[in-house]
NURO-302480 format. One record per atom (N, C-alpha, C, O): residue in one letter; x, y, z. Coordinates in pm, whole numbers, padded with zeros to 5 digits, always signed. Layout:
aXYZ
...
end
This chain:
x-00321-02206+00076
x-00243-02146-00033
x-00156-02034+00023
x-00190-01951+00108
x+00008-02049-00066
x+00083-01915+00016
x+00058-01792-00082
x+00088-01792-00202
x-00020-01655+00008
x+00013-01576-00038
x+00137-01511-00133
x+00246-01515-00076
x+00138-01462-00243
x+00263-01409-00304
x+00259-01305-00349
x+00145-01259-00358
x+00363-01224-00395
x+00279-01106-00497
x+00320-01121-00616
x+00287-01045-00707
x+00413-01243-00635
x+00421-01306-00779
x+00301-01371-00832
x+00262-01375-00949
x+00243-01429-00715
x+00068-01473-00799
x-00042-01364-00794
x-00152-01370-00849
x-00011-01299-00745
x-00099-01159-00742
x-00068-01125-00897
x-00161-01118-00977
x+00064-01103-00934
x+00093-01031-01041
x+00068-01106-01178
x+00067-01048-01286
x+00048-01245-01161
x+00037-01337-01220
x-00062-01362-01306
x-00071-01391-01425
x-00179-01335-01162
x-00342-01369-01181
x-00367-01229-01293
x-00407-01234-01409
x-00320-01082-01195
x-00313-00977-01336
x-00336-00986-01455
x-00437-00965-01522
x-00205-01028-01484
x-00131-01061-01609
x-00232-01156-01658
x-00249-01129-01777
x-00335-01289-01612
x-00380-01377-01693
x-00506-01285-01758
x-00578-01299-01858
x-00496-01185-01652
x-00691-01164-01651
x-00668-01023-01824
x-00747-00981-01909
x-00498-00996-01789
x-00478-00891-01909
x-00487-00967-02028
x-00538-00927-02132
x-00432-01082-02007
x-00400-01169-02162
x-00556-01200-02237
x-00586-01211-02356
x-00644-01211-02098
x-00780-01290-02186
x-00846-01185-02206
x-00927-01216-02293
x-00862-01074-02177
x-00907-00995-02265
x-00866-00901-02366
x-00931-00817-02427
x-00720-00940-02372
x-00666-00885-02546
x-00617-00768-02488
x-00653-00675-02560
x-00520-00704-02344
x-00490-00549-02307
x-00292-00620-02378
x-00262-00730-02332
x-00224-00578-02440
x-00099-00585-02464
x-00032-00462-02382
x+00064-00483-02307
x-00075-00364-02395
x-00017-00261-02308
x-00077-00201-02218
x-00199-00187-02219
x+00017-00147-02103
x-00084-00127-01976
x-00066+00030-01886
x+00047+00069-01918
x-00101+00090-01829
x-00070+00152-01767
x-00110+00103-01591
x-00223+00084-01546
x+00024+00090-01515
x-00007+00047-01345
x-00032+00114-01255
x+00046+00194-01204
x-00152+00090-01220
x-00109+00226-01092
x-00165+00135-00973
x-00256+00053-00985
x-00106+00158-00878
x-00135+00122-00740
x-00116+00175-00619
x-00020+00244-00584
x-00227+00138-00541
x-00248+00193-00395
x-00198+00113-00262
x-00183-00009-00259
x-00177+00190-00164
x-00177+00106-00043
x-00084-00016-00051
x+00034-00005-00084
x-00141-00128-00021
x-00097-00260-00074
x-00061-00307-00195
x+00014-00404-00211
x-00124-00226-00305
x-00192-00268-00440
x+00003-00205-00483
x+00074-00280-00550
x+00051-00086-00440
x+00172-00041-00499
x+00251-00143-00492
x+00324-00164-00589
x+00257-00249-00353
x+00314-00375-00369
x+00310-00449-00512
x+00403-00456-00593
x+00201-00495-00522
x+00117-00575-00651
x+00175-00506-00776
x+00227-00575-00864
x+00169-00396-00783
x+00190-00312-00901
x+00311-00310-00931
x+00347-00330-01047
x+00399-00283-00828
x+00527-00308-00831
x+00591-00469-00881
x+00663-00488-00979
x+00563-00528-00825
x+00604-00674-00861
x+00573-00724-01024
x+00639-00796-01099
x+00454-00660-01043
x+00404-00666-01093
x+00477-00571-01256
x+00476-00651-01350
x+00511-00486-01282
x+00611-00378-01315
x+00747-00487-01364
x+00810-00508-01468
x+00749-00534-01240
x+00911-00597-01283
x+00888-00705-01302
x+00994-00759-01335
x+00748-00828-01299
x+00752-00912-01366
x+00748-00912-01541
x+00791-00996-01621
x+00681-00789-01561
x+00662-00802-01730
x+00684-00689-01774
x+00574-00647-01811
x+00805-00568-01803
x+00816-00463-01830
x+00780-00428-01962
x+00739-00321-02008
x+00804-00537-02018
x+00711-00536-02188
x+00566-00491-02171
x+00525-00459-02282
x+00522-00484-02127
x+00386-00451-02120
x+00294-00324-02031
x+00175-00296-02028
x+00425-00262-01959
x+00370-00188-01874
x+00468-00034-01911
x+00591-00022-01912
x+00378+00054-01933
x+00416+00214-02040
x+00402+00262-01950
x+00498+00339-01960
x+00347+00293-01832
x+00360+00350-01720
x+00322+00302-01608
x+00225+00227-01599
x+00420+00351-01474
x+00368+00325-01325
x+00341+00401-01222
x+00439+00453-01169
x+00244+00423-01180
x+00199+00485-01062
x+00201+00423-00931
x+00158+00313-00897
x+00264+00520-00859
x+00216+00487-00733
x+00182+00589-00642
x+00230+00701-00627
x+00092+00531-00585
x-00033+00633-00492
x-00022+00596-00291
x-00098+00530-00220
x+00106+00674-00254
x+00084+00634-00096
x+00140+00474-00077
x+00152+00450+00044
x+00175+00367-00154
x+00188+00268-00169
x+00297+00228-00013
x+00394+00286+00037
x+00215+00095+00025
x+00313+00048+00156
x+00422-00047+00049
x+00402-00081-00067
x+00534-00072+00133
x+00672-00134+00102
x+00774-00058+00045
x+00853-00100-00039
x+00772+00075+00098
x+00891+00173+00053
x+00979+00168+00146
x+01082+00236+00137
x+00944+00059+00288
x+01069+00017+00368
x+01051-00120+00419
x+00956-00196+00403
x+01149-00133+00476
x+01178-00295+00468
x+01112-00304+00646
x+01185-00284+00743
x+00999-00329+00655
x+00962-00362+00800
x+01047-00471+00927
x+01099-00464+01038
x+01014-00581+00802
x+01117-00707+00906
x+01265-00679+00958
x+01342-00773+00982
x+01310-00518+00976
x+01424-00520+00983
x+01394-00425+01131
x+01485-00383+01202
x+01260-00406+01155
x+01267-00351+01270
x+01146-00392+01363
x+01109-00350+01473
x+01096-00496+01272
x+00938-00565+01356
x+00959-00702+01406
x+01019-00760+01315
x+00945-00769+01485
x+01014-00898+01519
x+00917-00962+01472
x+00803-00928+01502
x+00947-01091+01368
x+00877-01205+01287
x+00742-01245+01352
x+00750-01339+01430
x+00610-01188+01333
x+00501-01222+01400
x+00437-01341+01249
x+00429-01307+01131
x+00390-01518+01325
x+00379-01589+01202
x+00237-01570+01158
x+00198-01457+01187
x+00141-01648+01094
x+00049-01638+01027
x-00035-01623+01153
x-00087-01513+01177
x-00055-01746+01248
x-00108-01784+01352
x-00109-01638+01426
x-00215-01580+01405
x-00033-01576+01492
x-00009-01475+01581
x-00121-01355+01531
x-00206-01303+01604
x-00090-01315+01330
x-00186-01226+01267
x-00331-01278+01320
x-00409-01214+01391
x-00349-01403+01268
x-00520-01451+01284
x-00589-01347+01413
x-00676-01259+01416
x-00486-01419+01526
x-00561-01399+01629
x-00551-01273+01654
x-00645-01235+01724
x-00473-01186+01625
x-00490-00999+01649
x-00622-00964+01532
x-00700-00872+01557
x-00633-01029+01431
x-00738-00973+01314
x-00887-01035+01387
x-00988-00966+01373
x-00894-01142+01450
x-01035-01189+01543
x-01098-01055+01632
x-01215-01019+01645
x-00963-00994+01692
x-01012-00889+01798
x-01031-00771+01726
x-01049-00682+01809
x-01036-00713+01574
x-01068-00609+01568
x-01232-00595+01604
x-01325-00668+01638
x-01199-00429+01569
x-01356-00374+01632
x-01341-00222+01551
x-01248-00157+01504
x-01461-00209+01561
x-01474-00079+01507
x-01387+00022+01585
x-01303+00076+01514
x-01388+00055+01696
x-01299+00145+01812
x-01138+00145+01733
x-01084+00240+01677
x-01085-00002+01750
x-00950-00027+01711
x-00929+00024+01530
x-00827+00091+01511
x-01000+00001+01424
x-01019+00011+01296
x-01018+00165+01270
x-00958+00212+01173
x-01095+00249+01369
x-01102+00350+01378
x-00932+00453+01418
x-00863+00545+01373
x-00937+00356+01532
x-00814+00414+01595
x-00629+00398+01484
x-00526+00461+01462
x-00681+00298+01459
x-00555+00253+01303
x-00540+00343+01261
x-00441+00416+01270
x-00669+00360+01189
x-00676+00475+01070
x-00625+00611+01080
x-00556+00671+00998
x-00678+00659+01215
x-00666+00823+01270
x-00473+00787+01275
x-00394+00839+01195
x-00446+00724+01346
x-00320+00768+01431
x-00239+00749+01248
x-00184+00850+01204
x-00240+00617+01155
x-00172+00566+01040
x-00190+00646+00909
x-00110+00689+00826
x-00288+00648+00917
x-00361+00752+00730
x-00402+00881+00771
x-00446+00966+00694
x-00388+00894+00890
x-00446+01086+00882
x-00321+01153+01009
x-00315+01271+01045
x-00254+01065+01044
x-00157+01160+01119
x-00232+01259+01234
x-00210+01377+01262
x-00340+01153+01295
x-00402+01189+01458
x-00512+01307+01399
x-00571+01370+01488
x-00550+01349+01235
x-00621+01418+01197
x-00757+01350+01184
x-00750+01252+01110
x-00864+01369+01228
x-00995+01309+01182
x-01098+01422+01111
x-01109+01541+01141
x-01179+01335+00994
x-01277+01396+00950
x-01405+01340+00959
x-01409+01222+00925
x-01534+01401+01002
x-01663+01290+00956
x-01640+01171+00831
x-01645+01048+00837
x-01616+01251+00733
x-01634+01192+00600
x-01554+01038+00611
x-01604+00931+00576
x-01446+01053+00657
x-01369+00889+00687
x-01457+00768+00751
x-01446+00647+00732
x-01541+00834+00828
x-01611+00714+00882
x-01678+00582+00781
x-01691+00460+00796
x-01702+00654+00703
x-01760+00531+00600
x-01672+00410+00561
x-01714+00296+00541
x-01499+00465+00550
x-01453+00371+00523
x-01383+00287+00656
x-01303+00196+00635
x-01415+00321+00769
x-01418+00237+00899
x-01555+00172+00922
x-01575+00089+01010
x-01641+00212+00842
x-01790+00119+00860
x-01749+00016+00786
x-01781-00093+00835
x-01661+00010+00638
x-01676-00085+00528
x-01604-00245+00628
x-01644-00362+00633
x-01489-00176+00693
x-01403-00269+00725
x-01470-00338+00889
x-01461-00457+00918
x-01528-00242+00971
x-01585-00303+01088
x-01691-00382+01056
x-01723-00471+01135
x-01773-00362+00921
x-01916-00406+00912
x-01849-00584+00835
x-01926-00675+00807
x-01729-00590+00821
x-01644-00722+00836
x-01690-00795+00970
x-01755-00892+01007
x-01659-00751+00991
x-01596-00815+01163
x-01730-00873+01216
x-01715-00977+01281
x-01882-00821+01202
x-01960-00875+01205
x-02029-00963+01122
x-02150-00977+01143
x-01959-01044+01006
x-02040-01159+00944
x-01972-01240+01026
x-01867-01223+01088
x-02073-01363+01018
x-01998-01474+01032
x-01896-01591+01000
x-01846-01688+01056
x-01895-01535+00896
x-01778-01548+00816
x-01653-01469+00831
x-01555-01464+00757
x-01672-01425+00914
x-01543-01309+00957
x-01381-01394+00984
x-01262-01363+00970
x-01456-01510+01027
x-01302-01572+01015
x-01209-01597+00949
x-01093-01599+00990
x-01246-01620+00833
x-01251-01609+00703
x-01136-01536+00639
x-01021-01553+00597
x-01225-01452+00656
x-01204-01297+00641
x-01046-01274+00695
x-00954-01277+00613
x-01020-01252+00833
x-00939-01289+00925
x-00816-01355+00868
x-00707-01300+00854
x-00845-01468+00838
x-00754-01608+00803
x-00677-01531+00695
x-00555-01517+00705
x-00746-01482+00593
x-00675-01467+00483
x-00609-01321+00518
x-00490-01328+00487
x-00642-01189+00571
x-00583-01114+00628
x-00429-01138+00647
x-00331-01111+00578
x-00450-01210+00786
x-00325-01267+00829
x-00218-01364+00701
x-00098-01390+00707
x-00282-01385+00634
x-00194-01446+00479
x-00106-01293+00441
x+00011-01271+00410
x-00197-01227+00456
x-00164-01124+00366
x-00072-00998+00430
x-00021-00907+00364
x-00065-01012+00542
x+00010-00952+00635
x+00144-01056+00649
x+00252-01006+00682
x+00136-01180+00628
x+00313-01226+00634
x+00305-01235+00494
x+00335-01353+00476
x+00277-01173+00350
x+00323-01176+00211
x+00405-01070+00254
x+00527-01077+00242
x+00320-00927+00326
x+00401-00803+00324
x+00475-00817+00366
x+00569-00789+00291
x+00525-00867+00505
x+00656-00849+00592
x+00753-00953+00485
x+00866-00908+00467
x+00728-01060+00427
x+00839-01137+00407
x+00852-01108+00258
x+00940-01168+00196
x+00772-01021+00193
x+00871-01019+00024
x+00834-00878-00009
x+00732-00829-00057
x+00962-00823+00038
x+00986-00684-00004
x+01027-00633-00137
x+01113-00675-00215
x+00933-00520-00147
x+00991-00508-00318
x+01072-00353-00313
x+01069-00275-00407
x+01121-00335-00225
x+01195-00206-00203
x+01321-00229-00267
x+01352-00145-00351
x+01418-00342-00242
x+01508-00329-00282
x+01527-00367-00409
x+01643-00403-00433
x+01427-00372-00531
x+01464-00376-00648
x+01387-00274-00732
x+01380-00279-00855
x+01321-00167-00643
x+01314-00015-00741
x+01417+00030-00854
x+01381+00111-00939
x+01538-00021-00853
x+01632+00061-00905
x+01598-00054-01064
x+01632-00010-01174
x+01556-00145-01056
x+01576-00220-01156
x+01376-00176-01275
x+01346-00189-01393
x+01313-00133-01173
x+01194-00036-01264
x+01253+00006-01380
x+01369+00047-01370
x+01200+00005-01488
x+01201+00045-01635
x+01092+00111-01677
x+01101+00172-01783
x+00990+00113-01619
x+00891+00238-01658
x+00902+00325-01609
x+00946+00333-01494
x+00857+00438-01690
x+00868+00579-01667
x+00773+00574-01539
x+00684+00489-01554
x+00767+00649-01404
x+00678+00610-01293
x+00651+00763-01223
x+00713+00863-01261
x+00555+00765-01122
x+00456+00828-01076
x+00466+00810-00960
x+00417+00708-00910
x+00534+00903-00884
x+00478+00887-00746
x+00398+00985-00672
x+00427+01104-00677
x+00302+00944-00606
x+00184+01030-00565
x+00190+01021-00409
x+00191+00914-00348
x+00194+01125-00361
x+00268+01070-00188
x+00191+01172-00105
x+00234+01287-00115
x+00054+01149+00000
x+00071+01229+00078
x+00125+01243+00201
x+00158+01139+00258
x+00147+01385+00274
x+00250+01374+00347
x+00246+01357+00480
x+00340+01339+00557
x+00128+01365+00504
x+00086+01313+00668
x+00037+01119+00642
x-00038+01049+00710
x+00094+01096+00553
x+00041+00897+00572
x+00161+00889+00667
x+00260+00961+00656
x+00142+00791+00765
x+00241+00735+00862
x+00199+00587+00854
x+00244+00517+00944
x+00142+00543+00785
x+00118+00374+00752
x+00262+00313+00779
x+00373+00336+00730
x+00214+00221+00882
x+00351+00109+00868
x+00286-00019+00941
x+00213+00001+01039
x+00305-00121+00906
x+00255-00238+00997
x+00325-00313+01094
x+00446-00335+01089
x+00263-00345+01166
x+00396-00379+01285
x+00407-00266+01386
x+00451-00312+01491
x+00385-00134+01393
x+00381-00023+01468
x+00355-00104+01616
x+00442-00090+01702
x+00247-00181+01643
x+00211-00232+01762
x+00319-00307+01841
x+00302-00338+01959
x+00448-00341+01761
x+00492-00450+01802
x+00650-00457+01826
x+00731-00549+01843
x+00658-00264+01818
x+00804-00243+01859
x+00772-00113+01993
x+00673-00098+02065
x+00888-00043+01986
x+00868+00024+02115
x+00867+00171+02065
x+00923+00198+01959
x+00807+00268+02138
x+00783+00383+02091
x+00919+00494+01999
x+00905+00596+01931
x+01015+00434+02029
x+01132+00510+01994
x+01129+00448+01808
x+01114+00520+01709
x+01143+00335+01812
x+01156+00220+01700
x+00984+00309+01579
x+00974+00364+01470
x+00909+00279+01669
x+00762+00327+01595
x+00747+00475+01538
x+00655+00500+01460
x+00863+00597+01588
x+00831+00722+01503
x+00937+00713+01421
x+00975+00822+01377
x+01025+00571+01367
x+01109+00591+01229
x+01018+00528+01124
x+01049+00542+01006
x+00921+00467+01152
x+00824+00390+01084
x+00733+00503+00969
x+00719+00624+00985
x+00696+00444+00889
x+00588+00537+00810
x+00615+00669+00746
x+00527+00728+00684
x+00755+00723+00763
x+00781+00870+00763
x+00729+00913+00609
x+00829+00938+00542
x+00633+00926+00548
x+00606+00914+00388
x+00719+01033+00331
x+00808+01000+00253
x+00702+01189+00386
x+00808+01292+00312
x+00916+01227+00276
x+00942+01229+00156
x+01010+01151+00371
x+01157+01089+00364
x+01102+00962+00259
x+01140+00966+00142
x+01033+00879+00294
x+01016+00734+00223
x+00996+00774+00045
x+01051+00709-00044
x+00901+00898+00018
x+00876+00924-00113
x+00983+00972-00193
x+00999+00945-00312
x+01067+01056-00114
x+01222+01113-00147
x+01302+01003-00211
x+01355+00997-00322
x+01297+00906-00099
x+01428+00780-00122
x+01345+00730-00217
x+01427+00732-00308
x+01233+00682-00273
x+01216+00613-00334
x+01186+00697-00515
x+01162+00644-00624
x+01203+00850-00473
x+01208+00890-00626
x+01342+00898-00681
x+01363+00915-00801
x+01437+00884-00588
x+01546+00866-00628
x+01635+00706-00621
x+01750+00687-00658
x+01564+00628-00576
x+01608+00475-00624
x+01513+00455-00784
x+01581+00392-00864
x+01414+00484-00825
x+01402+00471-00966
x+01384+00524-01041
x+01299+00613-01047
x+01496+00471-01167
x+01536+00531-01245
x+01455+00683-01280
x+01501+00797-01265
x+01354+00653-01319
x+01316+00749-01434
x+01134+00799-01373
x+01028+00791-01434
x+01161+00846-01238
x+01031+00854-01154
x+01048+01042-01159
x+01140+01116-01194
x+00919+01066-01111
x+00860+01198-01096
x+00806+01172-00936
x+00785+01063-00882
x+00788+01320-00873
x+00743+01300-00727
x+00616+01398-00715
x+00633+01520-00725
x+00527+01360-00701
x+00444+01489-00694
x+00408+01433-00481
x+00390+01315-00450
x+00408+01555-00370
x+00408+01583-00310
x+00281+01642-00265
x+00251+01750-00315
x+00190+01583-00166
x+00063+01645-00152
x+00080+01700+00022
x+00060+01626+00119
x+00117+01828+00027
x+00077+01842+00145
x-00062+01846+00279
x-00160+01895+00223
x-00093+01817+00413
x-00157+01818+00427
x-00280+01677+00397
x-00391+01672+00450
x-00243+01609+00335
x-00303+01484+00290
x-00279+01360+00318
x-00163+01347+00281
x-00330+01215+00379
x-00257+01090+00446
x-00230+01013+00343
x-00150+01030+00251
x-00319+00905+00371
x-00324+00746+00307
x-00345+00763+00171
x-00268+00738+00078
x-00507+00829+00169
x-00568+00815+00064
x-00589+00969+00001
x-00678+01038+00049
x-00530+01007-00077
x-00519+01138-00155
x-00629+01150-00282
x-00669+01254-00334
x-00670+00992-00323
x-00777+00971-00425
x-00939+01055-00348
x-01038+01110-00398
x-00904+01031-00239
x-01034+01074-00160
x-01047+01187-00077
x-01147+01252-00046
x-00885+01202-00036
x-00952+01327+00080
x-00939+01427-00017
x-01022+01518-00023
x-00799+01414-00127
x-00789+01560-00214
x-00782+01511-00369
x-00686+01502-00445
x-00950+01477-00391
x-00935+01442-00562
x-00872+01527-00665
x-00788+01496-00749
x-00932+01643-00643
x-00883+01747-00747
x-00675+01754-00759
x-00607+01788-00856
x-00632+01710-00629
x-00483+01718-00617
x-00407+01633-00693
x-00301+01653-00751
x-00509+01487-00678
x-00442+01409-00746
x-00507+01346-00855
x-00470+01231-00878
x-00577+01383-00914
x-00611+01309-01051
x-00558+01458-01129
x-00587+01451-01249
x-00496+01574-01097
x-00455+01657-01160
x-00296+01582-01243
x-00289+01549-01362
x-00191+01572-01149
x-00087+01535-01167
x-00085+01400-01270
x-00013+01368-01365
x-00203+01339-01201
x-00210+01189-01293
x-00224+01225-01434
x-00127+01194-01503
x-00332+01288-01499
x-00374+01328-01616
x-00216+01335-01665
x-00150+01262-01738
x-00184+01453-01594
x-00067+01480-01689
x+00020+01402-01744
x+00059+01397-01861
x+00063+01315-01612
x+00149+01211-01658
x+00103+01134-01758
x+00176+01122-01856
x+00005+01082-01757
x-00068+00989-01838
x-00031+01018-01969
x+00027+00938-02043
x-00073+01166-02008
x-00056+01249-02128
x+00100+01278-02170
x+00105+01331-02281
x+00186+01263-02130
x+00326+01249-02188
x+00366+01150-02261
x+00481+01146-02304
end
């Protein structure tokens, strides 16, 4: 099956209809801002607000990562390891910053790698890594109609593909301060809240920062 984030947004949407939600509020993370996004502009009837939290696809990767296919992902997702999962994380979501407390969520993803089913695992990864590179939802922010939320911290340097260009190419990658900028000003009717000091995940390293801003919005 091909990954999409039209069936991502799809499956959503069925799971909203059968239990009776008509209106929604979106918020999404990481990948999920993808989903949320697509998701946003598949059914604007239904969605009163959008959040986004750190969300990857605020730039167009394939324009600076050379086309790696499904096959190529598999076999880089076989060789992770805890070391490498670890090492992602520090240099991508914390900006070379480490804390004890992160380790847990490098246990969730290494303690993968040891089922046997990991291939699995793997296989669909790599699905999900050529959805991102090949259907960008950057260039239709401007067409968002919900009032939206952006939640950005400012040390995330997330970008995928980092491995697979050359060091000059790899520090325009991830820049979140610049990426959250351009992207509160491609839609329409967005707010920016700015977390300094904070990476990937702002739900976790600085709760109080960001379920503050959220409330509010929510409440307008």
């Amino acid at each position: 099956m091909q990954y999409t984030f039209q069936l991502l947004a799809t499956n959503t949407k069925a799971l909203l209809d059968s239990i009776g939600i008509k209106k929604t509020s979106v918020l999404g993370h990481s990948m999920g801002g993808m989903v949320a996004t697509r998701f946003t502009l598949m059914f604007p009837d239904i969605v009163d607000k959008f959040i986004l939290v750190n969300p990857i696809g605020l730039e167009d990767w394939k324009l600076k990562v050379p086309y790696t296919g499904v096959d190529k992902w598999y076999q880089q997702e076989l060789k992770k390891s805890y070391k490498g999962i670890k090492n992602y994380m520090k240099e991508s979501y914390y900006d070379g910053k480490w804390k004890p407390e992160y380790d847990e969520w490098v246990n969730i993803l290494a303690g993968w790698t040891l089922s046997p089913e990991y291939p699995l695992v793997a296989w669909n990864s790599a699905l999900t890594y050529d959805m991102i590179f090949t259907q960008p939802v950057v260039y239709e922010f401007p067409q968002v109609k919900a009032p939206t939320l952006l939640i950005i911290g400012q040390r995330d340097r997330t970008a995928l593909g980092k491995n697979l260009v050359s060091e000059e190419v790899r520090q325009t990658m991830g820049r979140y301060p610049e990426l959250g900028r351009k992207t509160k000003e491609a839609i329409p009717n967005a707010e920016l809240v700015e977390i300094d000091g904070i990476g990937h995940l702002p739900h976790i390293e600085a709760y109080d920062k960001f379920i503050k801003p959220l409330l509010q919005f929510m409440k307008k």
